[in-house]
N, C-alpha and C positions, 0 to 999 in steps of 0.2 A: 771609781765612779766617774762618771763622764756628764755627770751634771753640773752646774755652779750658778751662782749670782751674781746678777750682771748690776753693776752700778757706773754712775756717768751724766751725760749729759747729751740732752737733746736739744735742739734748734733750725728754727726756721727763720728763712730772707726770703721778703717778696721783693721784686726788681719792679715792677709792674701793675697796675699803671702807678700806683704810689708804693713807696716806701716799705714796709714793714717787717719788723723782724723780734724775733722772741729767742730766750732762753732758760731752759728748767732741769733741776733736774730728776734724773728719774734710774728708780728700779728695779729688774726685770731678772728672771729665772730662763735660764738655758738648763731645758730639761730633755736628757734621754728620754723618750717615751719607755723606754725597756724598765725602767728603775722608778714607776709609778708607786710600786707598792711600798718602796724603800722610802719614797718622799715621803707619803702621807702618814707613817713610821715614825719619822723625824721628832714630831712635837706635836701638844694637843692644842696647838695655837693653827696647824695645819692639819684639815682632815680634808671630808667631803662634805659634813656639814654645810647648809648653805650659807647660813647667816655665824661666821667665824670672822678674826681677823685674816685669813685665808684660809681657801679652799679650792680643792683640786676635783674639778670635775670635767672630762671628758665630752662632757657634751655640750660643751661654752664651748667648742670648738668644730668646725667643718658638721657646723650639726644637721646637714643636708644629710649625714651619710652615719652619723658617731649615733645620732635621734633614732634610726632603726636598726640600733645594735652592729653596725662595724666597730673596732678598734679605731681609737686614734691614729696611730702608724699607718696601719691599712687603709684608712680614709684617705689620707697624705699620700700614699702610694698609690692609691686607684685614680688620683687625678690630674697624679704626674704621670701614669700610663695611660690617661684618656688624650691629655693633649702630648706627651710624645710618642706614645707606642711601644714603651720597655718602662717594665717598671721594675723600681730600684729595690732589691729585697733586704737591703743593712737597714743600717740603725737609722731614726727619725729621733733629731734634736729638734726641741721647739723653742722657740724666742718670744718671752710674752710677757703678759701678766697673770697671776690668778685671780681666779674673785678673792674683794675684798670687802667683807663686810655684804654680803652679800649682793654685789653689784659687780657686774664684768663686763670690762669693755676695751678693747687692743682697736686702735685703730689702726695698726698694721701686725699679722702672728705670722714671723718668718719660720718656715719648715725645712730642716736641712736634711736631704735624705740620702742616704749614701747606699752604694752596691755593699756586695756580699763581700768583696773585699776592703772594705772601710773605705773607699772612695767618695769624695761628695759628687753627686753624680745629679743633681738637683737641688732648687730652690723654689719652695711650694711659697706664695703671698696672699695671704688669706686677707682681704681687705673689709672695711667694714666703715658707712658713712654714716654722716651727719647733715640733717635731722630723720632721714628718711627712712635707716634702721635695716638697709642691705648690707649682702655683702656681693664679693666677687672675687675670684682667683687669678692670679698670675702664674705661670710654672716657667722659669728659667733653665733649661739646661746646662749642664757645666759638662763641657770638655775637656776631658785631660791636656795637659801640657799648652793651655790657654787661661789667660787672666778670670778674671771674676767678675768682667763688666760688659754690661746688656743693655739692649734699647728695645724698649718696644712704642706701641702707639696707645695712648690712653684709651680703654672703653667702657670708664666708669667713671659716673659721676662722684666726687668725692664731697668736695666743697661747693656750697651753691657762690661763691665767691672766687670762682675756676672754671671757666669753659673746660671743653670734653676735646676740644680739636687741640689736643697738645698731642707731644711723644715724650717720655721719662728714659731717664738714663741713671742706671743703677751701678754703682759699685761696692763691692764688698770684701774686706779683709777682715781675717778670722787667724787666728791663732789660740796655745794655750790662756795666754793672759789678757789678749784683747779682741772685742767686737768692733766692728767700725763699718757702719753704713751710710753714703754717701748716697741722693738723689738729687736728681736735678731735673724741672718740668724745659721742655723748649715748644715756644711757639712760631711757627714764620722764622724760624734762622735765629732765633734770641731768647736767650735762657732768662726764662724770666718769675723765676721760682727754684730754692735748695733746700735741701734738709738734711741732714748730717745727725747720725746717734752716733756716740762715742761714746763704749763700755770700755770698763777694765771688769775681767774677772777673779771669782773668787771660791776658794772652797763652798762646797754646801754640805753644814753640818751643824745639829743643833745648834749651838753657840749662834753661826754665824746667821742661821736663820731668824733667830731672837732678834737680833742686830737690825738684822735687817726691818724686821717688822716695824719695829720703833723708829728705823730712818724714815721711813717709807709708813705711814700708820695708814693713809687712807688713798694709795696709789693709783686708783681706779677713781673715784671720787673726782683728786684733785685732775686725772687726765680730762672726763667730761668736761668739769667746770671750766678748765681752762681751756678749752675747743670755745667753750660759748662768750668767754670772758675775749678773747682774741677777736670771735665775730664780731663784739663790742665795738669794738675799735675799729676794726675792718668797717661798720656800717658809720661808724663817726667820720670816718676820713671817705666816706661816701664810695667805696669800693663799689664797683659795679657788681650787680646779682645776673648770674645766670641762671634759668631755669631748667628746672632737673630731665634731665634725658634716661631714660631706663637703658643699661647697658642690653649688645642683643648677646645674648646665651650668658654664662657665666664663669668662663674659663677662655684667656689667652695666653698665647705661646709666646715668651720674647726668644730675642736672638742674641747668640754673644758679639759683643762688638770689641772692638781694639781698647784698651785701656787707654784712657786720657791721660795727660803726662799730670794735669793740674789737678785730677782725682785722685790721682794715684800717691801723687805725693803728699798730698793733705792728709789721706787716709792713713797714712802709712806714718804718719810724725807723732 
């Protein structure tokens, strides 16, 4: 199986214009889309039921396209061949959450899709904000025999405590045992926002699923709350508000950029 459970630790450092930074942790299912039927198999603590301690529904996700009956996979690949022009026909891993307890909410579902010969050949970013209940896509290409890190220009509003005139800079390493995603916002020549997820992976298999549930009981829940519990603070220390820009269309292209030495090495320890 090519599935597992991703457990670890997420964090955020604001540079700009004050201070702030968080840590929690969290976790998250690296699922084969192929091995859908297998997951929900698993345990009756995970079906499709809505209201479960998880559940697995297909159209909590890219539901622009899953909502009138494409596949998941397929959706993920039609929009990494809308914005590159080849689409990848392997396997679709997704990085997420599932509902939980009847509430679902990723504010970022990475989509790994690889060619016919098990290549990662893309990275679909299904983004999703707050208060305003959009989403938007990202699609990174990945070129053989080139690193794993992209820059593009932001064109979605995320946080109303984050203007829209930045650029992101994403790095990602992947292996059997670990996930490790590194971003970074730049505005004007000055990084001034990071975020860093660090997984270790793990079997997924009854046992380990049980496990999981009970580290994690209301993993969706506590993500929301704490978005609004951070704005808290954010509006205490008098953060400036931006107001919301609708992004124009719903899909950009990033580009791969040279691997930073100080990304790379972070990532990588």
């Amino acid at each position: 199986m090519n599935s597992s459970l991703c457990q670890g630790w997420v964090s955020h450092r604001r540079m700009a214009p004050h201070h702030h930074a968080f840590r929690y942790r969290i976790g998250l299912f690296y699922l084969d889309l192929d091995e859908q039927a297998w997951l929900t198999g698993l345990s009756p603590w995970l079906g499709r039921s809505r209201f479960a301690p998880l559940s697995w529904r297909e159209t909590d996700y890219l539901p622009g396209l899953t909502r009138d009956g494409e596949s998941l996979a397929q959706a993920a690949r039609l929009l990494v061949e809308q914005a590159t022009g080849q689409r990848p026909e392997g396997a679709v891993q997704l990085l997420a959450q599932p509902r939980c307890w009847g509430l679902s909410f990723n504010p970022v579902s990475f989509y790994f899709c690889h060619d016919v010969d098990g290549h990662l050949a893309a990275i679909l970013l299904e983004v999703r904000n707050t208060p305003w209940r959009e989403r938007f896509h990202y699609v990174l290409p990945v070129q053989e025999g080139q690193g794993r890190s992209f820059a593009m220009a932001k064109a979605f509003h995320v946080s109303p405590f984050m203007p829209l005139d930045m650029d992101y800079r994403l790095h990602f390493f992947l292996d059997e045992q670990r996930v490790r995603i590194h971003m970074e916002n730049w505005r004007a020549g000055h990084k001034v926002f990071e975020a860093d997820l660090a997984l270790q992976r793990q079997p997924l298999n009854r046992a380990t699923l049980h496990r999981h549930i009970l580290a994690f009981p209301w993993m969706s829940l506590r993500t929301v709350s704490s978005i609004y519990w951070q704005a808290l603070r954010l509006l205490l220390k008098r953060t400036p508000i931006h107001d919301h820009t609708a992004g124009q269309g719903n899909l950009v292209l990033g580009k791969p950029c040279k691997d930073p030495d100080h990304v790379q090495s972070h990532s990588e320890r």
